[in-house]
Each structure stands twice: as C-alpha cells, then as structure tokens.
N, CA, C and O atoms as CSV, one atom per row, in Angstrom:
chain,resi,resn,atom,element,x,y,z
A,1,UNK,N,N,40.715,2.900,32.712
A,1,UNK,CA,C,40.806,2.686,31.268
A,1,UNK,C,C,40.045,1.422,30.871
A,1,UNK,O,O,39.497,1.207,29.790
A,2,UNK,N,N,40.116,0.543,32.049
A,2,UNK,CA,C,39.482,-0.580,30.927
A,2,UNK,C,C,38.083,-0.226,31.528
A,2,UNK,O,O,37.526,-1.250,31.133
A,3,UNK,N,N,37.400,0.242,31.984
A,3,UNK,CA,C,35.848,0.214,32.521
A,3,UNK,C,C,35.476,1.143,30.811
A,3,UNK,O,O,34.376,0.892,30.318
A,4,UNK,N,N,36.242,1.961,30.175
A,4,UNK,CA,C,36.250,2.911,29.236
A,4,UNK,C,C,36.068,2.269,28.147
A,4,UNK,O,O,35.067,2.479,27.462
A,5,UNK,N,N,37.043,1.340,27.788
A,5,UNK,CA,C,36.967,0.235,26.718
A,5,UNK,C,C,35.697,-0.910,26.597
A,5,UNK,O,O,35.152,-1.362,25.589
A,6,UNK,N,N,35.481,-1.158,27.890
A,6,UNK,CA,C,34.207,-1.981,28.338
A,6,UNK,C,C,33.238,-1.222,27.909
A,6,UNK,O,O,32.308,-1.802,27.348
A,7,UNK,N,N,33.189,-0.008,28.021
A,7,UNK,CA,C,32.236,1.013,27.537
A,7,UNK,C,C,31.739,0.610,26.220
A,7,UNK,O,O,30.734,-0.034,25.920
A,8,UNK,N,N,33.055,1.349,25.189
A,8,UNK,CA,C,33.237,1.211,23.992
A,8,UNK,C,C,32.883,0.259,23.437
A,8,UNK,O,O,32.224,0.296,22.398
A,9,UNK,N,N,33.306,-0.946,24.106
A,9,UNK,CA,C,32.783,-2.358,23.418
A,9,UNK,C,C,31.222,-2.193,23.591
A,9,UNK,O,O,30.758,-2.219,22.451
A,10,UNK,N,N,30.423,-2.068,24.317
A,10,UNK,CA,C,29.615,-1.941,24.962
A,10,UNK,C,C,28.525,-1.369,23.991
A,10,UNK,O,O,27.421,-1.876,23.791
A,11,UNK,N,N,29.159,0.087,23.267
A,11,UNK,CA,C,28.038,0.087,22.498
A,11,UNK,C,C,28.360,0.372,20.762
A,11,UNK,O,O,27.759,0.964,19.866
A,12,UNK,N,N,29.499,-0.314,20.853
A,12,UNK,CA,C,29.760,-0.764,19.514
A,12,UNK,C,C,28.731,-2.014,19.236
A,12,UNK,O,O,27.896,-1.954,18.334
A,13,UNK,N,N,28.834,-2.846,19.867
A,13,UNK,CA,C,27.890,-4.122,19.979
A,13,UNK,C,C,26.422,-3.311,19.681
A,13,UNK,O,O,25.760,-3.490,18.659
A,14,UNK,N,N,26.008,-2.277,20.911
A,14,UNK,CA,C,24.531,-1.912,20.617
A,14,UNK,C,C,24.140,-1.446,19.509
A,14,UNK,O,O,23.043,-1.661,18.993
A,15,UNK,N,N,25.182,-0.655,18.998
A,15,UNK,CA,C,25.005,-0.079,17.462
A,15,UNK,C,C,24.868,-1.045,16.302
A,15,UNK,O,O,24.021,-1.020,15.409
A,16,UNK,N,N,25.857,-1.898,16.485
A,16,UNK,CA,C,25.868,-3.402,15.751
A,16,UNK,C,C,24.280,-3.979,15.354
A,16,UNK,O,O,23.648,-4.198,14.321
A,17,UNK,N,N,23.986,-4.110,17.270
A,17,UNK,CA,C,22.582,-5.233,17.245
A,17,UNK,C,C,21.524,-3.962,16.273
A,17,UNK,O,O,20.553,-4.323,15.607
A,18,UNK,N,N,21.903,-2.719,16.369
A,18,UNK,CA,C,20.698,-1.997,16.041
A,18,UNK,C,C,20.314,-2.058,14.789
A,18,UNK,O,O,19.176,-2.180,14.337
A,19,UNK,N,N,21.843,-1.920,13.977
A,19,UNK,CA,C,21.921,-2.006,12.563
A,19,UNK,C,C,21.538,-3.355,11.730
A,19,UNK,O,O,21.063,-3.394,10.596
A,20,UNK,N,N,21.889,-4.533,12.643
A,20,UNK,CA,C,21.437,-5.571,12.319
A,20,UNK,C,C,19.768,-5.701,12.586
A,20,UNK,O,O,19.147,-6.268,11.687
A,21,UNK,N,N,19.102,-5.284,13.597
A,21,UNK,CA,C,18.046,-5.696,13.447
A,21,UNK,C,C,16.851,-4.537,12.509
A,21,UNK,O,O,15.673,-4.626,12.162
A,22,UNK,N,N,17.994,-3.435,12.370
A,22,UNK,CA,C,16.952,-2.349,11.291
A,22,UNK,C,C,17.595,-3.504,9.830
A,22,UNK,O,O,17.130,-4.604,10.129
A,23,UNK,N,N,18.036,-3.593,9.104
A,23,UNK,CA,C,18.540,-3.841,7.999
A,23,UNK,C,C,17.308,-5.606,7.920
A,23,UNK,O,O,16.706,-5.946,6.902
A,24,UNK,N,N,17.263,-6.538,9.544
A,24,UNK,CA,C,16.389,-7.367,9.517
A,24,UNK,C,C,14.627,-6.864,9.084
A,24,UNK,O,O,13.751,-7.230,8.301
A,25,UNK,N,N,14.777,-6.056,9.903
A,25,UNK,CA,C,12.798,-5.202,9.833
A,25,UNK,C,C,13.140,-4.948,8.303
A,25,UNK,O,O,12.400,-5.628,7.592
A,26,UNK,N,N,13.987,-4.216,7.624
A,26,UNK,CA,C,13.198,-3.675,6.683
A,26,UNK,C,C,13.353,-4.639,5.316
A,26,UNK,O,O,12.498,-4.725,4.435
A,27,UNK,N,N,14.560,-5.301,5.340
A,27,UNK,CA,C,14.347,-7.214,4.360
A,27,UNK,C,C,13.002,-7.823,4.557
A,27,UNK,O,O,12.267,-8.014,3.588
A,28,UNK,N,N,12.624,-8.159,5.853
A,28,UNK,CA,C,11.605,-8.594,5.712
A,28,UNK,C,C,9.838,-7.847,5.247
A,28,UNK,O,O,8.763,-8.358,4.932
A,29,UNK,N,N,10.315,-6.471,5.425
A,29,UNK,CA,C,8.994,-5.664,5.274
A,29,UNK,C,C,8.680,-5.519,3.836
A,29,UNK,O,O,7.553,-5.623,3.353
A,30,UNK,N,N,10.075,-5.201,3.016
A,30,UNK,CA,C,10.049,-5.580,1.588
A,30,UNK,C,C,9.300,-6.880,1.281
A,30,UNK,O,O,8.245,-7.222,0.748
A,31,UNK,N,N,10.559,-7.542,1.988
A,31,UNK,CA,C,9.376,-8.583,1.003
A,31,UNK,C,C,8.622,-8.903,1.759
A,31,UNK,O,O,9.726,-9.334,2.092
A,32,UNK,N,N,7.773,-9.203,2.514
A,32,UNK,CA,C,6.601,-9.304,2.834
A,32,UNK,C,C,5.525,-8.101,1.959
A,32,UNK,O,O,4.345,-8.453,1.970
A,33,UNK,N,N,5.744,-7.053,1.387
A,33,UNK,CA,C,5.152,-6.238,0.619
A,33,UNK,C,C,5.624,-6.723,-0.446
A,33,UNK,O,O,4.690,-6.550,-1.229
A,34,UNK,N,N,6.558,-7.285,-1.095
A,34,UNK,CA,C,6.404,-7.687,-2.513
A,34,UNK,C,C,5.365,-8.947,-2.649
A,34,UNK,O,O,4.880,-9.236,-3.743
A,35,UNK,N,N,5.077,-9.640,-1.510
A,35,UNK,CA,C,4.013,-11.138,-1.658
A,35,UNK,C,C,2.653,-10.211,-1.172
A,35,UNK,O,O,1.521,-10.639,-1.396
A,36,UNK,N,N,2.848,-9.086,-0.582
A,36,UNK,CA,C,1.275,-8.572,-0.695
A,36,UNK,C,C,1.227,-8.093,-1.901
A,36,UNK,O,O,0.064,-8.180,-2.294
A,37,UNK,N,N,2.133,-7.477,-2.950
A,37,UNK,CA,C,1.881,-6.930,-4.208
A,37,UNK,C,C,1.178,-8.156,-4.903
A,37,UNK,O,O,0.080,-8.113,-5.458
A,38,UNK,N,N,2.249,-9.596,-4.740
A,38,UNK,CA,C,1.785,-10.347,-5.531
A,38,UNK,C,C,0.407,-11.100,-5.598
A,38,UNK,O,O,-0.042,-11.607,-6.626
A,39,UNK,N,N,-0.348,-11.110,-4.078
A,39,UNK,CA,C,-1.572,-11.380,-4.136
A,39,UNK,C,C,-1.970,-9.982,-4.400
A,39,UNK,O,O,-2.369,-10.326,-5.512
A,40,UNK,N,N,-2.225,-8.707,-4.382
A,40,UNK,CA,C,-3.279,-8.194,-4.856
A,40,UNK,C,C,-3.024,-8.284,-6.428
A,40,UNK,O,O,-3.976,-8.237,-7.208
A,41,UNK,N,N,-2.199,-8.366,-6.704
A,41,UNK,CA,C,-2.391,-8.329,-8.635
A,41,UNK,C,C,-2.729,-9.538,-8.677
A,41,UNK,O,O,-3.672,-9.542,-9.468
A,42,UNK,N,N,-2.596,-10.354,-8.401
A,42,UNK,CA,C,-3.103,-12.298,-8.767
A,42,UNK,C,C,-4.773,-12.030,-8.226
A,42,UNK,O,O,-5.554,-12.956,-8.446
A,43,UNK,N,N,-5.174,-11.094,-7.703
A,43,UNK,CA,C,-6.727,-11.180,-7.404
A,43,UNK,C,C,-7.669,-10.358,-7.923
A,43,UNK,O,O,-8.885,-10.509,-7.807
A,44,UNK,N,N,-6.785,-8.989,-8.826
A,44,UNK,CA,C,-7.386,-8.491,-9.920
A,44,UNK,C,C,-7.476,-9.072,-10.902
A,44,UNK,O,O,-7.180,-10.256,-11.065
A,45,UNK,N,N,-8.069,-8.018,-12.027
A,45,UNK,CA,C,-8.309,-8.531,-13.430
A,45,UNK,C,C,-6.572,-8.668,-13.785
A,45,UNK,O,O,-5.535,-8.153,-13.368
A,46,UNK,N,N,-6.872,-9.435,-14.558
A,46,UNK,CA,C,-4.675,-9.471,-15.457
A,46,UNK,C,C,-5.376,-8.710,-16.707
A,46,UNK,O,O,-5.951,-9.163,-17.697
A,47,UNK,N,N,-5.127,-7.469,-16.314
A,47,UNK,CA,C,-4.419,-6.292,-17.001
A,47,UNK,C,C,-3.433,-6.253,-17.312
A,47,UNK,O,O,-2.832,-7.214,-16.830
A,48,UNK,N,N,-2.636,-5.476,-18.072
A,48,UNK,CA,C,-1.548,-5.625,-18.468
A,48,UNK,C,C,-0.624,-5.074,-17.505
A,48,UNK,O,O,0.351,-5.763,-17.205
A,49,UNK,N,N,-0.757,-4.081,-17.041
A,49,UNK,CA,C,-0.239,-2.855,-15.599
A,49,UNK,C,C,0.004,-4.080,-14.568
A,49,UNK,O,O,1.083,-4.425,-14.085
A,50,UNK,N,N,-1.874,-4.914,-14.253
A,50,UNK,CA,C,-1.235,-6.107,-12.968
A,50,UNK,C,C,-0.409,-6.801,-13.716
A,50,UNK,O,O,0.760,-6.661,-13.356
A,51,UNK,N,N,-0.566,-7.507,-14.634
A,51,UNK,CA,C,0.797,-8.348,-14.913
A,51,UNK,C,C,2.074,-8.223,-14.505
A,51,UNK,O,O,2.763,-9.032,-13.884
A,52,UNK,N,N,2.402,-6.877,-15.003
A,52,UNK,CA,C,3.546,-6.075,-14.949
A,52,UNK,C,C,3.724,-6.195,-13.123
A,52,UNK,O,O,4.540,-6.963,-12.614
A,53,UNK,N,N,2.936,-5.421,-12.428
A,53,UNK,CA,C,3.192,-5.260,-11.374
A,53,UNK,C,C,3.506,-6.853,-10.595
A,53,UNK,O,O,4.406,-6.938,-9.760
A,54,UNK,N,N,2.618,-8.126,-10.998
A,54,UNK,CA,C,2.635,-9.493,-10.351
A,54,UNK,C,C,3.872,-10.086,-10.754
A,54,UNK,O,O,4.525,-10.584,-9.837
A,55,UNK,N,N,4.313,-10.147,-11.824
A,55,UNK,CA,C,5.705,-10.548,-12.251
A,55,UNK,C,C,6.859,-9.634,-11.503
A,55,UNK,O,O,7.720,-10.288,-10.914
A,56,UNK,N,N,6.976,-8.187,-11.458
A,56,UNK,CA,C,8.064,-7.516,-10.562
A,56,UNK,C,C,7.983,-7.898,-9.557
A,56,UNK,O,O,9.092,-8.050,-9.043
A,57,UNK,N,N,6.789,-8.285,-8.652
A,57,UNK,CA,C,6.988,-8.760,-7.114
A,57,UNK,C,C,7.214,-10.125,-7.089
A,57,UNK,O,O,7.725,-10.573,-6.063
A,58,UNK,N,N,6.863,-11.126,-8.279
A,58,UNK,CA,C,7.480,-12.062,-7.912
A,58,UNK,C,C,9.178,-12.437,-7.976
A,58,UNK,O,O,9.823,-13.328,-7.424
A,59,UNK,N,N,9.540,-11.431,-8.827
A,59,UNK,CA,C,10.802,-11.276,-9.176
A,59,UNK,C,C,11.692,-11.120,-7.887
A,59,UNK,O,O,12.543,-11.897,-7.454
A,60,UNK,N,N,11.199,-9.703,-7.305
A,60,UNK,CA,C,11.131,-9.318,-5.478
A,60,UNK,C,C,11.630,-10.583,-4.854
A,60,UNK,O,O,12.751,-10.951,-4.503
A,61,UNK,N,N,10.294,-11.203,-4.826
A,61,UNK,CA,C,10.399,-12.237,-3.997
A,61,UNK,C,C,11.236,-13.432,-3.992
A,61,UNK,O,O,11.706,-14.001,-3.006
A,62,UNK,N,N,11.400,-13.840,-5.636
A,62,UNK,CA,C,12.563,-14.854,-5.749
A,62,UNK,C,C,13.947,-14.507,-5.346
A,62,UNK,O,O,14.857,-15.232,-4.943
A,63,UNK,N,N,13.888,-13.168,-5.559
A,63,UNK,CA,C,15.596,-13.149,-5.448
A,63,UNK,C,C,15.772,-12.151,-3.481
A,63,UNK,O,O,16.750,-11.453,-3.214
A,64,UNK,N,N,14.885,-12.332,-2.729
A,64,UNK,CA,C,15.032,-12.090,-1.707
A,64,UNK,C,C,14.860,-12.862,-0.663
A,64,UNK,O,O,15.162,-12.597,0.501
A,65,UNK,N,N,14.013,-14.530,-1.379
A,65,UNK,CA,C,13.845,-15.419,-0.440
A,65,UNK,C,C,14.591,-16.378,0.395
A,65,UNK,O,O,14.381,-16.996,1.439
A,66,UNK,N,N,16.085,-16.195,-0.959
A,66,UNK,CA,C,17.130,-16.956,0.482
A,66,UNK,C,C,17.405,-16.190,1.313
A,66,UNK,O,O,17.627,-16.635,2.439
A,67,UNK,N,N,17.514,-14.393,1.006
A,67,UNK,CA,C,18.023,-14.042,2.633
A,67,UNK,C,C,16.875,-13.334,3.331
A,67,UNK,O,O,16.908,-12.180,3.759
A,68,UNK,N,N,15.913,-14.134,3.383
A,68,UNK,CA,C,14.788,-13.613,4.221
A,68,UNK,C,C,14.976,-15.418,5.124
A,68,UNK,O,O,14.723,-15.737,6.285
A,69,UNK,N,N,15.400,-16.067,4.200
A,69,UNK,CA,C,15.591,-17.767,5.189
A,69,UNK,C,C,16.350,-17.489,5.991
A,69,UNK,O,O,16.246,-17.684,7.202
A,70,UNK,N,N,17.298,-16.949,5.361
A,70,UNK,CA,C,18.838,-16.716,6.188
A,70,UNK,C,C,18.857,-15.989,7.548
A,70,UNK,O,O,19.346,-16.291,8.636
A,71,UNK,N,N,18.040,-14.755,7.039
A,71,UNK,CA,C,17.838,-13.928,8.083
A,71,UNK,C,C,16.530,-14.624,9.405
A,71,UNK,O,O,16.547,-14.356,10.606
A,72,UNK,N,N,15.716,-15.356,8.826
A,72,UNK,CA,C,14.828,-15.895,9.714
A,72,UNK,C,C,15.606,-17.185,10.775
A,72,UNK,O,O,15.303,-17.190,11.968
A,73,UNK,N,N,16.682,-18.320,10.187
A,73,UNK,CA,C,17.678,-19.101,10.511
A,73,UNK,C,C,18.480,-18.000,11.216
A,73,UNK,O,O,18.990,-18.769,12.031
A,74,UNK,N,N,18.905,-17.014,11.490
A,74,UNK,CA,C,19.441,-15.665,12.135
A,74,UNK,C,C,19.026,-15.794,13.278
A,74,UNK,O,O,19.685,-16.117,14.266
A,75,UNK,N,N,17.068,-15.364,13.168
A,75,UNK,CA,C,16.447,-15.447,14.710
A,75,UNK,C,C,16.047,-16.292,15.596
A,75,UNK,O,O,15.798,-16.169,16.795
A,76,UNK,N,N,15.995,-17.545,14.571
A,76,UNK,CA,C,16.621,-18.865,15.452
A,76,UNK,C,C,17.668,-19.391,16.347
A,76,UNK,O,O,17.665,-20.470,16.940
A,77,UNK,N,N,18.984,-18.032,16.354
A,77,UNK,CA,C,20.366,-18.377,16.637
A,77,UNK,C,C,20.194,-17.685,17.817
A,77,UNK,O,O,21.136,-17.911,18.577
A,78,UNK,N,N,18.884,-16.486,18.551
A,78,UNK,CA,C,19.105,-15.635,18.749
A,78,UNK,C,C,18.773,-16.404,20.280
A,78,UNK,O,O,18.052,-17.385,20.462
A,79,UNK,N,N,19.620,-15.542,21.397
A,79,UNK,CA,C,19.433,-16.185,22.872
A,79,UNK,C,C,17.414,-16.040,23.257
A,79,UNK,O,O,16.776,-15.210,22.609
A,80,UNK,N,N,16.951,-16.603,23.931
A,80,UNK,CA,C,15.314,-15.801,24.527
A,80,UNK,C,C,15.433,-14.731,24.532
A,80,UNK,O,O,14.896,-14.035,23.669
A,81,UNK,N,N,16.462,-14.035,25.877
A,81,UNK,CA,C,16.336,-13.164,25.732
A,81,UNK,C,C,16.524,-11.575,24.679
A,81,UNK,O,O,16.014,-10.455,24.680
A,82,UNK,N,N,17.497,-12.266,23.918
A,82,UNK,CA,C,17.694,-11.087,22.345
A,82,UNK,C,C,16.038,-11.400,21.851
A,82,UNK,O,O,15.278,-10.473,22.132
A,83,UNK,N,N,15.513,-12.380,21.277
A,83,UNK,CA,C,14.157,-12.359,21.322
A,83,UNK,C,C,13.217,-11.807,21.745
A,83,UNK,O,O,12.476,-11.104,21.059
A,84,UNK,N,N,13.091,-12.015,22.873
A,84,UNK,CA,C,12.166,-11.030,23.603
A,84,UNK,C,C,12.014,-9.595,23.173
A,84,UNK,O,O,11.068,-8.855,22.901
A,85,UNK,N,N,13.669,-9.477,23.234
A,85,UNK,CA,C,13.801,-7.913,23.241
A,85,UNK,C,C,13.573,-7.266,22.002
A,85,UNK,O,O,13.556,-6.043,21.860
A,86,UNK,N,N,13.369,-8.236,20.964
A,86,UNK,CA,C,13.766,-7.647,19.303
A,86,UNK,C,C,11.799,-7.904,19.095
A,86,UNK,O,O,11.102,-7.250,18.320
A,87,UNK,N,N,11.383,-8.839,19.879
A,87,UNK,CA,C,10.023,-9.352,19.701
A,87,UNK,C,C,9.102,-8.298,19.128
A,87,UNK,O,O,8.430,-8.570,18.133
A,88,UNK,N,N,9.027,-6.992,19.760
A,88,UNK,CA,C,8.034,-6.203,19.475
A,88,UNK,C,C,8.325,-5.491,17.969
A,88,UNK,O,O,7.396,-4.898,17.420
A,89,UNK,N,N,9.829,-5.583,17.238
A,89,UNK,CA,C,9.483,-5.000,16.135
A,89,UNK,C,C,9.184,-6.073,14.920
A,89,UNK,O,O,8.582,-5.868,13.866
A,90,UNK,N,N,9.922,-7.526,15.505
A,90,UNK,CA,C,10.211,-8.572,14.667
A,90,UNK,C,C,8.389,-9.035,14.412
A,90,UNK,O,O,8.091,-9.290,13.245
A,91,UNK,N,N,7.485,-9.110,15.260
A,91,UNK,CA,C,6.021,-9.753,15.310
A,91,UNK,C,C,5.562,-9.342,13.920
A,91,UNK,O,O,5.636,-10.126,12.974
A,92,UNK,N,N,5.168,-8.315,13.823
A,92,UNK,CA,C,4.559,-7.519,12.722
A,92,UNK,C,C,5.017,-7.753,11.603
A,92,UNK,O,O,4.278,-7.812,10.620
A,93,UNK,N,N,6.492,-7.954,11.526
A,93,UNK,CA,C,7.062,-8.627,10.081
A,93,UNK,C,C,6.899,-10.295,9.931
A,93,UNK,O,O,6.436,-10.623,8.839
A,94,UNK,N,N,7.139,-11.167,10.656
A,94,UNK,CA,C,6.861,-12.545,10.963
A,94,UNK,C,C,4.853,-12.753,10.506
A,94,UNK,O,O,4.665,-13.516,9.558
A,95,UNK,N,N,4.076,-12.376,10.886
A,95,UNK,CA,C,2.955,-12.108,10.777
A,95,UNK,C,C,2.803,-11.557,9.008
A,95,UNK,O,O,2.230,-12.129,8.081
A,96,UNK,N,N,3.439,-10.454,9.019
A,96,UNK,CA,C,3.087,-10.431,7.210
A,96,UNK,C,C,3.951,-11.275,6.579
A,96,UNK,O,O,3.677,-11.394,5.385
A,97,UNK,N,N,4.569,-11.688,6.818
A,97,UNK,CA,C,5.299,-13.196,5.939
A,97,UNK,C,C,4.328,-14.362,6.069
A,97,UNK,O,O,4.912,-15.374,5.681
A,98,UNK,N,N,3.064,-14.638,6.464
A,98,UNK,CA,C,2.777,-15.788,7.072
A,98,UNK,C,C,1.914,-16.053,5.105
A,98,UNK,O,O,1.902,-17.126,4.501
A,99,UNK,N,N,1.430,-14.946,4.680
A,99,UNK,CA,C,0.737,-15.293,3.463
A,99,UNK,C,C,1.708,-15.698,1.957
A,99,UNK,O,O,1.340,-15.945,0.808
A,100,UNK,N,N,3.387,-15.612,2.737
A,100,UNK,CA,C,3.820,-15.658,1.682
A,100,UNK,C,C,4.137,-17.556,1.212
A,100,UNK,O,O,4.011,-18.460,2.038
A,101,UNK,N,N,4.669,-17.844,-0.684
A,101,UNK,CA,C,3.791,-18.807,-1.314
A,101,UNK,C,C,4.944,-19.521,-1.582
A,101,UNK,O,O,4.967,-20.436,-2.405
A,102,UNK,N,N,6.419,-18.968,-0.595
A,102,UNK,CA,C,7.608,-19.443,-1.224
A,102,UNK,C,C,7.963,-20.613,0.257
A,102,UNK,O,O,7.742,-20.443,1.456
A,103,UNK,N,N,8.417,-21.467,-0.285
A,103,UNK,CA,C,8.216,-22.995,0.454
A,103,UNK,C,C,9.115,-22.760,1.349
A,103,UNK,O,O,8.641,-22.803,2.485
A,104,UNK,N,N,10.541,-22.460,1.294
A,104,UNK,CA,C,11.527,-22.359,1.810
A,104,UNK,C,C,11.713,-21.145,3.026
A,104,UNK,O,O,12.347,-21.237,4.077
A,105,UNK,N,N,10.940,-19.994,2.502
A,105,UNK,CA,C,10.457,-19.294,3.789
A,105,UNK,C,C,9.325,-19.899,4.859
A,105,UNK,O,O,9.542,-19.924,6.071
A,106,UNK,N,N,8.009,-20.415,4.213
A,106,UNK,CA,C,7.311,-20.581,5.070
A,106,UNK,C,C,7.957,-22.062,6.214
A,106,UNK,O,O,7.819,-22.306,7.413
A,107,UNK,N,N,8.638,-22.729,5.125
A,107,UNK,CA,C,9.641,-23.590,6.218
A,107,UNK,C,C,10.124,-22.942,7.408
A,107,UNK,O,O,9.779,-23.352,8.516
A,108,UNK,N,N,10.997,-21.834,7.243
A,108,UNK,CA,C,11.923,-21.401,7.877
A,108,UNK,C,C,10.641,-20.444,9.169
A,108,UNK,O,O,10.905,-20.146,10.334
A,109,UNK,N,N,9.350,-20.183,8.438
A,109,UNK,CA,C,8.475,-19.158,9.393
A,109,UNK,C,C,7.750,-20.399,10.365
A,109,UNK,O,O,7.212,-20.265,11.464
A,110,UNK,N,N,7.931,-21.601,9.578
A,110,UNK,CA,C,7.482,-22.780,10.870
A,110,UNK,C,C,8.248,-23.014,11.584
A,110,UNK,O,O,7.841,-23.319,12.705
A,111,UNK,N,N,9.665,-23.005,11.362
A,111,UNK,CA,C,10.764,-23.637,12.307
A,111,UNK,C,C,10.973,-22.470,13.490
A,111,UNK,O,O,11.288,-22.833,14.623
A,112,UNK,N,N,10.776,-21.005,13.166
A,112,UNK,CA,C,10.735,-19.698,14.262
A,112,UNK,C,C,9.281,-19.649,15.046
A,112,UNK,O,O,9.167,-19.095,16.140
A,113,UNK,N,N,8.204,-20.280,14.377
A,113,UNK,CA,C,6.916,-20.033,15.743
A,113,UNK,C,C,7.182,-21.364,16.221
A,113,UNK,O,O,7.458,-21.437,17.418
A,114,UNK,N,N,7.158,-22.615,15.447
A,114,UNK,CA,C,7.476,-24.070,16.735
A,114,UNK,C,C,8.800,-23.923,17.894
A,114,UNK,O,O,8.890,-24.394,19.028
A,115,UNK,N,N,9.906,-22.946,16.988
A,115,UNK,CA,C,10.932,-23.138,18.345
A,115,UNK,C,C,10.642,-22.631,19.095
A,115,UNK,O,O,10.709,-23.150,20.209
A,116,UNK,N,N,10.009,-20.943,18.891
A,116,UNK,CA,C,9.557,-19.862,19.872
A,116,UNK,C,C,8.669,-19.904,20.355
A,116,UNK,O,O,8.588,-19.168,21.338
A,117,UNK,N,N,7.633,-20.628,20.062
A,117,UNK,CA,C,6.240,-20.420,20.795
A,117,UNK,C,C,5.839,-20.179,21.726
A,117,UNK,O,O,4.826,-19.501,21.902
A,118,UNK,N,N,6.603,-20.722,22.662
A,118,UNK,CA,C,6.805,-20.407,24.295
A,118,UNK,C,C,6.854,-19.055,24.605
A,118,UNK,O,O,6.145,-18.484,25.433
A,119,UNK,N,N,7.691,-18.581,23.931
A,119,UNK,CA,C,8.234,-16.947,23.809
A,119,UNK,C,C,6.841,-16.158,23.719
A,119,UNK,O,O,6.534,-15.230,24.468
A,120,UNK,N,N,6.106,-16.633,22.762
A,120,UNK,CA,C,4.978,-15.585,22.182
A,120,UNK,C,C,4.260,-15.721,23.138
A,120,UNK,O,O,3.837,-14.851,23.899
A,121,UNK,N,N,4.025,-17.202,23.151
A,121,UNK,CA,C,2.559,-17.070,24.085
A,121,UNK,C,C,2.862,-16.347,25.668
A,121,UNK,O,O,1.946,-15.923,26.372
A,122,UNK,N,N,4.208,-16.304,26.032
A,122,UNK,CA,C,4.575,-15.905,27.224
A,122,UNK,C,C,4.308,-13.858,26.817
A,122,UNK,O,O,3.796,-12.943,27.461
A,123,UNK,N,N,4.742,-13.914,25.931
A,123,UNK,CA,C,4.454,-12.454,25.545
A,123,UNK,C,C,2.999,-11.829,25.324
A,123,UNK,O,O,2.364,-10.775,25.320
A,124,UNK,N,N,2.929,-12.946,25.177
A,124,UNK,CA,C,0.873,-12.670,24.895
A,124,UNK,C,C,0.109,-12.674,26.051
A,124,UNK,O,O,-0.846,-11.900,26.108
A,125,UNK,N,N,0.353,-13.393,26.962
A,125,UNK,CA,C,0.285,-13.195,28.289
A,125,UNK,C,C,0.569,-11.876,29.464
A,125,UNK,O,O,-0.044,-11.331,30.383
A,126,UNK,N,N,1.856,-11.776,28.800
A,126,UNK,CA,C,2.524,-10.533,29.932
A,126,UNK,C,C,2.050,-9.141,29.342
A,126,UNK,O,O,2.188,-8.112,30.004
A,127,UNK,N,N,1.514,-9.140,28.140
A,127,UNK,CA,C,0.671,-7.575,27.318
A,127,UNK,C,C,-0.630,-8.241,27.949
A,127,UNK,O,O,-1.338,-7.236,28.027
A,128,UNK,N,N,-1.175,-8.973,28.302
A,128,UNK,CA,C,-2.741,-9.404,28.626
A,128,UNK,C,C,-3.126,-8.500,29.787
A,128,UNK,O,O,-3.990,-7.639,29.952
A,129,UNK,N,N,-2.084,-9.064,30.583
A,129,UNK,CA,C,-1.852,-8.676,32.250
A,129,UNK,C,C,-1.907,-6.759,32.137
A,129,UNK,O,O,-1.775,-6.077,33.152
C-alpha cells in the first residue's frame, strides 16, 4: 500500500509540474506576442487599425507584466535540475521576451540568464556534441 500511495503522490506532482509549466509556456508566449504586436504596429504607418492594434497589446502587456515577473522569479526558484528539464520548452519563450520594453520583466529576464548561464551554455554544449 504505501509503494501505491508513493505512486499516487508521484504523479499527482507530475501532473502538477505539467500544468504548471503549460499554463508557464503559454503566459509567456502571450505576451511575448503581445510585445511582438506592439513593435510591429509601432513600425508601421499609425493608421488607425495600428493604433488600435498597438494600444490593445500594450494593454496585453501592462496587465500581464507582473505575472510574467512572477512567473520568471518562479524559474529562478527552480532546482538545475527542474531547469534543465523544463529548458527545452522554456528557451524559445525566454528568447521572445528578450525584445520586450517593460523594465521590470527585462529585470527579471537578466536576473534568469546571469543566474542560469551556466545551465545554457552547458546545454549549448551538450546539443553541440
């Protein structure tokens, strides 16, 4: 019975980490697509349509940027190895956040490549090989 429960715990947790790190990918994919909305309308003509569209993504973006901090202060908490392991979906979102214009994220996107760096470049290495 308890190897059963050990089980249970086992992938209650996995379901947990899964849900947590889908609900992470797709916060950040939003907004990282609402700051690509907002540079491509800030680099067209201001039309009235881009307006429209540059103001909704900045809107996006204000009211999603504390918990894109929060959630980035999240993967700071996270052991190497949860890192590692979350690394290959987390890169691609970390990377499209890098153009975004809000202070408090790009804080929070300096404080995750200076702590991790080690991590990447070790990862950048072991895909080299």
């Amino acid at each position: 019975l308890r190897s059963e429960q050990q089980a249970a715990l086992l992938n209650s947790v996995c379901s947990l980490d899964a849900r947590v790190r889908d609900t992470l990918t797709r916060v950040l994919h939003a907004y990282a697509a609402a700051v690509a909305t907002t540079a491509a309308a800030g680099a067209e003509t201001k039309g009235v349509a881009a307006r429209h569209a540059e103001a909704a993504a900045r809107t996006v973006c204000a009211r999603l940027a504390p918990l894109v901090v929060l959630l980035l202060t999240g993967v700071l908490s996270l052991t190497d190895a949860q890192f590692v392991l979350h690394l290959p979906r987390l890169y691609p979102r970390l990377v499209e956040l890098m153009s975004c214009e809000d202070r408090r994220v790009r804080q929070a996107m300096h404080d995750v490549f200076e702590q991790r760096s080690a991590i990447f470049v070790g990862a950048a290495e072991q895909h080299a090989d």
